[in-house]
ZATITI-362490 format. One line per 4 residues: number of its first residue (from 0); their letters; for each residue x, y negated, z of N, C-alpha, C. Coordinates in steps of 0.05 Angstrom, whole numbers. Layout:
NUM> a> X Y Z X Y Z X Y Z | ...
end
This chain:
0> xxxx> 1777 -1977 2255 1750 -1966 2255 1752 -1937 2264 | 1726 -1922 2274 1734 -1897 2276 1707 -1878 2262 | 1699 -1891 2243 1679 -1867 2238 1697 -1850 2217 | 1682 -1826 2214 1702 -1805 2193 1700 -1813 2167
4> xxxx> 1710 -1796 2148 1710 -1800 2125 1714 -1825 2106 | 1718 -1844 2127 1720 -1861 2137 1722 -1864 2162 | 1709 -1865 2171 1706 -1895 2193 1745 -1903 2202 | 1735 -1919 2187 1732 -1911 2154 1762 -1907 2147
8> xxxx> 1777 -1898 2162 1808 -1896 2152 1806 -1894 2117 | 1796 -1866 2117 1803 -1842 2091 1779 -1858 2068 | 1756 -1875 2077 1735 -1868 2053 1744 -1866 2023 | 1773 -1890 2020 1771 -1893 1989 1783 -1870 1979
12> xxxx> 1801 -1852 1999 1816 -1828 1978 1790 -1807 1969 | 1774 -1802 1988 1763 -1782 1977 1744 -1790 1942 | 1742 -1816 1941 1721 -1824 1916 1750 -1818 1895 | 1781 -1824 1902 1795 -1815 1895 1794 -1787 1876
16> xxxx> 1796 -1776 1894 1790 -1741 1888 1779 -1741 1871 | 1747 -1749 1866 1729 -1762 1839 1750 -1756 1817 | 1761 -1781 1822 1775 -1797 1795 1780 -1775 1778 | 1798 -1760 1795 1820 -1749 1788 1812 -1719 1776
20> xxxx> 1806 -1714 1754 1793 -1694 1742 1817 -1672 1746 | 1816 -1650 1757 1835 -1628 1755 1819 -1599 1741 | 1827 -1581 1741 1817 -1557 1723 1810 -1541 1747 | 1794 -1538 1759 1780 -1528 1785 1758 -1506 1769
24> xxxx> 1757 -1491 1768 1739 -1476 1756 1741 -1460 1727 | 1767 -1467 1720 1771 -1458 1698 1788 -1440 1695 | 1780 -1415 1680 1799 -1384 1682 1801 -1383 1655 | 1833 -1365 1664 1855 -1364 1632 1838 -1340 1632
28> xxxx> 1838 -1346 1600 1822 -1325 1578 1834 -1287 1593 | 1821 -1271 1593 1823 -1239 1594 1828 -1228 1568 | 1820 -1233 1546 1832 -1223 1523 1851 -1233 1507 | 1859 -1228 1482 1873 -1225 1469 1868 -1259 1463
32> xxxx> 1885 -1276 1452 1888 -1305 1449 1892 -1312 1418 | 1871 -1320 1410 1853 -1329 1380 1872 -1358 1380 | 1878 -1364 1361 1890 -1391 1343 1867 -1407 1342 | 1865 -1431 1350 1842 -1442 1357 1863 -1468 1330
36> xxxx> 1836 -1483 1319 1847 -1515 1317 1856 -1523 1328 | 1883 -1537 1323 1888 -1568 1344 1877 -1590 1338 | 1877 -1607 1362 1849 -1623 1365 1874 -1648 1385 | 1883 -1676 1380 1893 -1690 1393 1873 -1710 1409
40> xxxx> 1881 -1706 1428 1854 -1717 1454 1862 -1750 1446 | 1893 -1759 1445 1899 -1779 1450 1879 -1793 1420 | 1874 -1781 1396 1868 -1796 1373 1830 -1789 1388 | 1815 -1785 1406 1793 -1789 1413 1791 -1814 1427
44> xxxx> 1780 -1842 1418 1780 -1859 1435 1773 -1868 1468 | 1736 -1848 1467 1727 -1841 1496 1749 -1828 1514 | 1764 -1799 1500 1773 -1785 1526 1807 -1806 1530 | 1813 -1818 1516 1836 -1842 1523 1820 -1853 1532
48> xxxx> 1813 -1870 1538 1796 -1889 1558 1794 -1882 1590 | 1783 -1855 1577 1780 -1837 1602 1801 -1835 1625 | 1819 -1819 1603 1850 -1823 1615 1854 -1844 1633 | 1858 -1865 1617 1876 -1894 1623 1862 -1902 1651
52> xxxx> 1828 -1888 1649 1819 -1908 1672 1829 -1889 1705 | 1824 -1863 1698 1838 -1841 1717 1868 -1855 1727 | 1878 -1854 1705 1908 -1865 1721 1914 -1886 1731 | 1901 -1923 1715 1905 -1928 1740 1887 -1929 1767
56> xxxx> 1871 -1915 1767 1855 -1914 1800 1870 -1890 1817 | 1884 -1879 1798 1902 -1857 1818 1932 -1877 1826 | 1942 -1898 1809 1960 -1904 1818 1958 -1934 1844 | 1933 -1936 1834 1917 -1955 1857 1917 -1945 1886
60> xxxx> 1909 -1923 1884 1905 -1905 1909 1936 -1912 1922 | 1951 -1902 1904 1985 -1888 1913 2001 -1923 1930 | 1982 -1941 1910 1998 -1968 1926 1983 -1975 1947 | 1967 -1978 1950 1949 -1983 1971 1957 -1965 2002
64> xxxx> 1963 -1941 1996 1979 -1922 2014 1996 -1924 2018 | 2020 -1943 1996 2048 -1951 2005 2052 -1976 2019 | 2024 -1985 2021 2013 -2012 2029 2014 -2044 2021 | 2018 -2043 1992 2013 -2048 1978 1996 -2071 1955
68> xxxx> 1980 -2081 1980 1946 -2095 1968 1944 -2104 1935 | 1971 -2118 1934 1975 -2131 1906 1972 -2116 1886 | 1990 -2099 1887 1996 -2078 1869 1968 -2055 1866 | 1955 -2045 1879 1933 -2044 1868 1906 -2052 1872
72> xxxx> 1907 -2082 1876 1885 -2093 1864 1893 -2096 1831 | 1914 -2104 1823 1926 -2104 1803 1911 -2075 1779 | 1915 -2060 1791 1917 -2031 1776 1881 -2019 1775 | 1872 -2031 1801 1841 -2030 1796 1829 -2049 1771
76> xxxx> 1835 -2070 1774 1829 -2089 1755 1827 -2077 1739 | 1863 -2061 1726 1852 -2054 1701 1841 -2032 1694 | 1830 -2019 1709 1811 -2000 1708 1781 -2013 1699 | 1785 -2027 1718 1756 -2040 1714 1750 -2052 1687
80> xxxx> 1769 -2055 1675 1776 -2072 1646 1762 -2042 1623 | 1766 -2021 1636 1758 -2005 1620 1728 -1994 1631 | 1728 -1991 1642 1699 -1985 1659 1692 -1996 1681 | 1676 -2021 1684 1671 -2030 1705 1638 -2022 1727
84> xxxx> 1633 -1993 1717 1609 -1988 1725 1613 -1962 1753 | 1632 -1966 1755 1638 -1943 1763 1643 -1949 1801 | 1634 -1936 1818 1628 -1943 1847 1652 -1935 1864 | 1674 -1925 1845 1703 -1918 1865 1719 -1939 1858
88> xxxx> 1713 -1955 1839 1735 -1973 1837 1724 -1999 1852 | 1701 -2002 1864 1688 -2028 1880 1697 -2010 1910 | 1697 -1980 1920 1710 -1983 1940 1738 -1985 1940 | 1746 -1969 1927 1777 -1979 1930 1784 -2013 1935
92> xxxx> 1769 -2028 1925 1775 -2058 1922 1769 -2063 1949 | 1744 -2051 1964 1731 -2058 1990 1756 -2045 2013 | 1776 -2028 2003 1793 -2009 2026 1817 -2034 2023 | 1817 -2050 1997 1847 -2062 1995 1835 -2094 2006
96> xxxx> 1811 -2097 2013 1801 -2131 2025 1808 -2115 2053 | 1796 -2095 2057 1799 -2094 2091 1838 -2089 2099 | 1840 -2082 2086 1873 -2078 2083 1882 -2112 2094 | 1875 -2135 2068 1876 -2154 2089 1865 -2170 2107
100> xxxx> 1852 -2161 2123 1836 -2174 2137 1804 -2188 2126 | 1793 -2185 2105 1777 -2196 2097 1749 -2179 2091 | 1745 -2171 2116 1719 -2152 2125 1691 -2160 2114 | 1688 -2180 2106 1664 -2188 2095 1656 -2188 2069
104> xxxx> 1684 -2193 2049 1679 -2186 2033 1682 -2162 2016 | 1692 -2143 2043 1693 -2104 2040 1662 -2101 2045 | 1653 -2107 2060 1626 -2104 2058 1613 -2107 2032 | 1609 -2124 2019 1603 -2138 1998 1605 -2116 1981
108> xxxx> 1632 -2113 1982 1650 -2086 1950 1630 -2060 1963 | 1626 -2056 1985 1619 -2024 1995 1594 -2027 1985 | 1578 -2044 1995 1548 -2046 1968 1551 -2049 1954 | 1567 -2061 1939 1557 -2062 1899 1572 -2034 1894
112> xxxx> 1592 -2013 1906 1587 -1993 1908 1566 -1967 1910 | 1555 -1979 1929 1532 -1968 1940 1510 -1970 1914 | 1502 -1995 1910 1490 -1999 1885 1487 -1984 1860 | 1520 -1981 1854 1527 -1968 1829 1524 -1938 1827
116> xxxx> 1521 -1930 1860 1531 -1899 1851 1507 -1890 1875 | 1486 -1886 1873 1463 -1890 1884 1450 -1861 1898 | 1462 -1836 1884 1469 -1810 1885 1494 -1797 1903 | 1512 -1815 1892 1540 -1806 1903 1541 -1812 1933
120> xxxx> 1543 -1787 1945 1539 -1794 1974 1565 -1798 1992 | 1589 -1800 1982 1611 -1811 1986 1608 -1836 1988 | 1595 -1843 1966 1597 -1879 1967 1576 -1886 1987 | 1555 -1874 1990 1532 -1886 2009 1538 -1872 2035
124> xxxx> 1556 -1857 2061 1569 -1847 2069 1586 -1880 2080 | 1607 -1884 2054 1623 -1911 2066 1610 -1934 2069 | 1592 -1940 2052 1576 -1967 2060 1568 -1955 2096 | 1543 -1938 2090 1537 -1941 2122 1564 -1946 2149
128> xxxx> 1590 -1928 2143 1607 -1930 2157 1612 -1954 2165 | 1608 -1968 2139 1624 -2001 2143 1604 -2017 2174 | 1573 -2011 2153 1559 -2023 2169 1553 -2025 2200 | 1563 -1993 2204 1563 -1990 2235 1582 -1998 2242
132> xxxx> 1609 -1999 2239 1633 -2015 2248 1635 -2044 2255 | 1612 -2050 2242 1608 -2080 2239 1588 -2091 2250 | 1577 -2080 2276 1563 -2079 2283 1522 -2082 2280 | 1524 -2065 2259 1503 -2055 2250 1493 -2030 2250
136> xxxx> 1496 -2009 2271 1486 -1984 2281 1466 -1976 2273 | 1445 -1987 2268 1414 -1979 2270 1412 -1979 2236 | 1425 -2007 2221 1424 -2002 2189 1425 -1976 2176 | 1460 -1983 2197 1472 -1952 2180 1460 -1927 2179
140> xxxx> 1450 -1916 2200 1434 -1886 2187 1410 -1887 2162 | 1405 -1913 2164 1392 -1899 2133 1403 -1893 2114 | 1437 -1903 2110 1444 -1897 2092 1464 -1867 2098 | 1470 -1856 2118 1472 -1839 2131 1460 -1815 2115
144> xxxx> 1417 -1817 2122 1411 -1803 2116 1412 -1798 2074 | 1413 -1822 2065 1417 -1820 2038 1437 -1805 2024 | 1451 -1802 2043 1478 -1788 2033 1475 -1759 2030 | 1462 -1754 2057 1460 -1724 2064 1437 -1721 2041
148> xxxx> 1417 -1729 2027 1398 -1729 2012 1413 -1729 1983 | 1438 -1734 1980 1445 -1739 1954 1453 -1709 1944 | 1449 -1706 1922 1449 -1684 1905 1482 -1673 1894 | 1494 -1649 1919 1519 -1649 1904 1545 -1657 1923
152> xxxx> 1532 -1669 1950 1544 -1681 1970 1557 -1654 1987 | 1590 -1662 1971 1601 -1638 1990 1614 -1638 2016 | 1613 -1661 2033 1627 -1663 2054 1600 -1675 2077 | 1583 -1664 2078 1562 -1672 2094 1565 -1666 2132
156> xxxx> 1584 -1652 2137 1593 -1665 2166 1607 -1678 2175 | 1612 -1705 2149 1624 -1730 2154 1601 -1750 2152 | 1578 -1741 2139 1556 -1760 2151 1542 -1763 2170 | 1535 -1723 2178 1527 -1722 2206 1542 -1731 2221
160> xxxx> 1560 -1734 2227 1591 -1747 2238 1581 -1772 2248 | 1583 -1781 2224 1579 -1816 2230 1545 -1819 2236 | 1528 -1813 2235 1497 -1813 2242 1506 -1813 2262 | 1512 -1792 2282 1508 -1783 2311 1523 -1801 2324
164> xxxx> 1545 -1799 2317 1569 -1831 2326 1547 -1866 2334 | 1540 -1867 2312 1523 -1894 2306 1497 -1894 2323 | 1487 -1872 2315 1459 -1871 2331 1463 -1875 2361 | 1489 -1861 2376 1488 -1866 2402 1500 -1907 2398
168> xxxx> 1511 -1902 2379 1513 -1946 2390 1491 -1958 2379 | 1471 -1949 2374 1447 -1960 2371 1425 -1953 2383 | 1437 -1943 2411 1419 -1926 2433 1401 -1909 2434 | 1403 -1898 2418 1389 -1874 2400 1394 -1842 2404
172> xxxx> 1401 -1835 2433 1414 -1812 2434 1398 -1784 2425 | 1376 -1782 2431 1348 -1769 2413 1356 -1761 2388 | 1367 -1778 2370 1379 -1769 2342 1407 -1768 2347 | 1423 -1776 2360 1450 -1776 2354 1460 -1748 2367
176> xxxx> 1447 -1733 2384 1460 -1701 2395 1450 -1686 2369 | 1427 -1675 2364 1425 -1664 2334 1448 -1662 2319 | 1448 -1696 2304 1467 -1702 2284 1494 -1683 2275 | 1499 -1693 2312 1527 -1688 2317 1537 -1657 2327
180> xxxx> 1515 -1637 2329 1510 -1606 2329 1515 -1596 2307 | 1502 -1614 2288 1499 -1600 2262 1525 -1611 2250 | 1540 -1633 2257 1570 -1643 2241 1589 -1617 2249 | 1590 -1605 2270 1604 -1582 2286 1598 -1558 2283
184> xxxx> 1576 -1556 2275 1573 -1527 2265 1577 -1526 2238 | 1583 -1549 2214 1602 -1552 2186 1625 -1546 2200 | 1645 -1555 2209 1666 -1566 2213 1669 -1574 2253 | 1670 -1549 2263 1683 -1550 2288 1707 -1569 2305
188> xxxx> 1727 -1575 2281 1742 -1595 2289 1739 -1625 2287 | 1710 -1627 2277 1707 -1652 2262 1706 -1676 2289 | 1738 -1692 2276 1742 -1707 2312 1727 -1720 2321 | 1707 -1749 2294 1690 -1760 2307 1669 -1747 2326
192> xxxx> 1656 -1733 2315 1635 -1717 2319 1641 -1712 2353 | 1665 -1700 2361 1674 -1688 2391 1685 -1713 2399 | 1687 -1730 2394 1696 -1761 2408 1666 -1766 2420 | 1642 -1771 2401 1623 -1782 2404 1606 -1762 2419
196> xxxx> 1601 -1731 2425 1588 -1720 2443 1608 -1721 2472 | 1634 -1723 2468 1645 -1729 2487 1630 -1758 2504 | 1630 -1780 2496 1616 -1793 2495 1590 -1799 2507 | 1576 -1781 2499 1552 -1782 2505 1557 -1761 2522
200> xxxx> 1560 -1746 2531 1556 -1730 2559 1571 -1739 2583 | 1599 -1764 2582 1604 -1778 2593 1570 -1792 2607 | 1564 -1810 2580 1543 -1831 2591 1517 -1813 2606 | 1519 -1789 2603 1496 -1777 2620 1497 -1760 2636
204> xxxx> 1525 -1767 2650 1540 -1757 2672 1536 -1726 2670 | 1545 -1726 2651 1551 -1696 2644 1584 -1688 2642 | 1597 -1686 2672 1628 -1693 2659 1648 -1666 2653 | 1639 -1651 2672 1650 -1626 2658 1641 -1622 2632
208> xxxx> 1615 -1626 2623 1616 -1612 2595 1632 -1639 2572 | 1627 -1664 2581 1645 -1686 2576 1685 -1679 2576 | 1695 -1663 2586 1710 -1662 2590 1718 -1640 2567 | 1706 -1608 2572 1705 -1597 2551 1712 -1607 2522
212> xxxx> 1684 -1632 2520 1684 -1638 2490 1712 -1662 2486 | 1724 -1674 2504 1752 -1690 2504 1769 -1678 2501 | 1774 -1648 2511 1796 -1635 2501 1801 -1618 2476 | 1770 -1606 2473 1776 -1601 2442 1773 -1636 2421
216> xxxx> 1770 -1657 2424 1785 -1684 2406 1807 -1688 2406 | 1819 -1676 2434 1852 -1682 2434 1866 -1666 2412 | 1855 -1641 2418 1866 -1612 2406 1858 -1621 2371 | 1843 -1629 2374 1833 -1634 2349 1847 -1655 2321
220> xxxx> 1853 -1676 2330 1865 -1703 2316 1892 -1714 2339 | 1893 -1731 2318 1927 -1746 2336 1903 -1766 2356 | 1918 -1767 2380 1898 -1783 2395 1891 -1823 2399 | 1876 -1824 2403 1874 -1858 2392 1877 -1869 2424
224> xxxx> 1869 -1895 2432 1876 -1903 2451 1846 -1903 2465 | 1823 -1913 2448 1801 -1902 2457 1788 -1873 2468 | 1805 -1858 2451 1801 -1822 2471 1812 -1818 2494 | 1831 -1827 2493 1850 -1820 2522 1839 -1840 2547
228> xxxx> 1822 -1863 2533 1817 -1877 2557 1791 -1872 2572 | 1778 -1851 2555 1756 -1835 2554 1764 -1811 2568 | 1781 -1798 2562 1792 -1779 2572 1802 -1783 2606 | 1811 -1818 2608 1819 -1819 2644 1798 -1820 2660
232> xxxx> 1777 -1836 2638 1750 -1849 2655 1734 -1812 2666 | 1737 -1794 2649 1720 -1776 2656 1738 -1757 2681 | 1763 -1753 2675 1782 -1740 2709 1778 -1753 2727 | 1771 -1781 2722 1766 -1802 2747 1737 -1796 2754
236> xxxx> 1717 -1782 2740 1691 -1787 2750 1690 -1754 2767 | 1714 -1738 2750 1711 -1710 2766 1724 -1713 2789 | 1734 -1726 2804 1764 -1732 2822 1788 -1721 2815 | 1797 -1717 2788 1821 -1704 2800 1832 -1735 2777
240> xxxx> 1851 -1749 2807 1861 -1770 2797 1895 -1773 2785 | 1902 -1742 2785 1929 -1748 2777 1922 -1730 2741 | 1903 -1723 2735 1895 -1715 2709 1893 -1745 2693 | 1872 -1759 2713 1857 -1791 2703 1893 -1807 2696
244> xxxx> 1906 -1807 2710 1934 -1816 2718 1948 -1815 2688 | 1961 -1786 2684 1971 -1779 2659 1969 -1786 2627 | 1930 -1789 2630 1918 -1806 2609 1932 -1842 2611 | 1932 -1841 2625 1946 -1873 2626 1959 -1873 2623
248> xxxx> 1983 -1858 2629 2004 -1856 2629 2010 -1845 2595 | 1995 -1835 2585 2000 -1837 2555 1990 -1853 2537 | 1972 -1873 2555 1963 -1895 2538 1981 -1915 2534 | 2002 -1922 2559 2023 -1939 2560 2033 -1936 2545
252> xxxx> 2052 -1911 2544 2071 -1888 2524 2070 -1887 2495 | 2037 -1884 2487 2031 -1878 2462 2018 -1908 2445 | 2009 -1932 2457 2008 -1959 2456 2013 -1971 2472 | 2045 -1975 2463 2047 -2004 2486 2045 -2026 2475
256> xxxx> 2032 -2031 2451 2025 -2061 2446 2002 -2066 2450 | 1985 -2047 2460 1956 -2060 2465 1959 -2072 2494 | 1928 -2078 2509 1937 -2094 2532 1930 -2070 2546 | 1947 -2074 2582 1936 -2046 2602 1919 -2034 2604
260> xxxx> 1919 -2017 2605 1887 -1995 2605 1873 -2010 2629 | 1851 -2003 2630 1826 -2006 2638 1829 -1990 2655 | 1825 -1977 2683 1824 -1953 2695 1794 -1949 2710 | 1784 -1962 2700 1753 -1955 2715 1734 -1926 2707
264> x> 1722 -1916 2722 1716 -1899 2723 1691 -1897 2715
end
């Protein structure tokens, strides 16, 4: 898939991050250090619970990345054994179905995600992702815009990302240049974002400024087989055919198990 924050490589680490409570905001005392009570967290039943459910969705994460599926569906489960309300442990479940091949019922997990966490615009962010991958373009920005609407949503030029992305595969270019202005002026490197205006100034024979936006994607992310083939089609539309050439020549290089490039222009 290629939307961000997903599209969906990354979606489940970041609900990750969630999980994983760290001390972000918290400053060692300036004065002098008072004898406080001790207080054992482990004899609190809630903040053990707490615990147990943090760790295993962090060790879920860690197998799933070692690739893994068994091992943490395993470890979600028992998360879920302790809190099953919770909308990072239905994606994680939705990142380890698509892991094996079983896309429909990642869909499935990314809504009852979606469902659960209705605010959290990470989770409504990956549902839409899913949906546009799956060829549902036009669905997905509403949930697009839900995200950017959610209260607290800190990575919002990974939704404009994916809006502007989607909107142009749902022929929608009117919304999808906006989108994708405003994903780049967060986040300048943001690859989808310069894949997809690349993209679209391709389709509107715009190829120098098309070209522009292909080389900062290159500069930007490790390159996929779809950029570079984007990248020949647009040297081929400027004539310079030993630029168009090289792209091929790293598409061979850099996948040779897919089938021959395409070289049309």
């Amino acid at each position: 898939m290629r939307l961000s924050d997903c599209r969906l490589p990354a979606v489940v680490f970041l609900a990750l991050a969630v999980v994983g409570c760290g001390k972000q905001g918290i400053k060692p005392p300036s004065g002098p250090l008072e004898v406080a009570p001790t207080y054992e967290a482990r004899d609190n039943p809630e903040i053990r619970k707490r615990v147990n459910y943090q760790d295993q969705m962090v060790l879920a994460g860690e197998s799933l990345r070692a690739g893994a599926p068994d091992a943490a569906e395993k470890r979600v489960r028992a998360a879920m054994k302790i809190d099953a309300r919770r909308p990072e442990a239905y994606m994680l479940l939705a990142a380890i179905a698509a892991q094996r091949g079983n896309e429909a019922e990642a869909g499935q997990l990314y809504a009852k995600a979606a469902e659960l966490g209705p605010e959290r615009g990470d989770v409504l962010n990956n549902y839409g992702a899913w949906l546009c991958a799956h060829g549902r373009p036009a669905e997905s920005l509403v949930w697009f815009d839900r995200a950017l609407q959610a209260p607290g949503y800190t990575t919002p030029a990974s939704a404009l990302a994916n809006a502007g992305g989607c909107a142009l595969d749902a022929g929608q270019p009117e919304r999808a240049v906006p989108d994708l202005r405003r994903a780049l002026e967060i986040d300048p490197v943001n690859a989808y974002a310069l894949e997809s205006m690349a993209r679209n100034e391709y389709a509107q024979g715009r190829y120098f400024e098309a070209r522009a936006f292909s080389q900062r994607r290159l500069t930007a992310a490790p390159a996929t087989r779809s950029v570079l083939q984007l990248a020949s089609q647009i040297e081929a539309r400027l004539g310079d055919s030993v630029a168009s050439g090289r792209y091929l020549q790293r598409i061979h290089d850099e996948f040779p198990q897919d089938a021959a490039p395409n070289p049309r222009g």
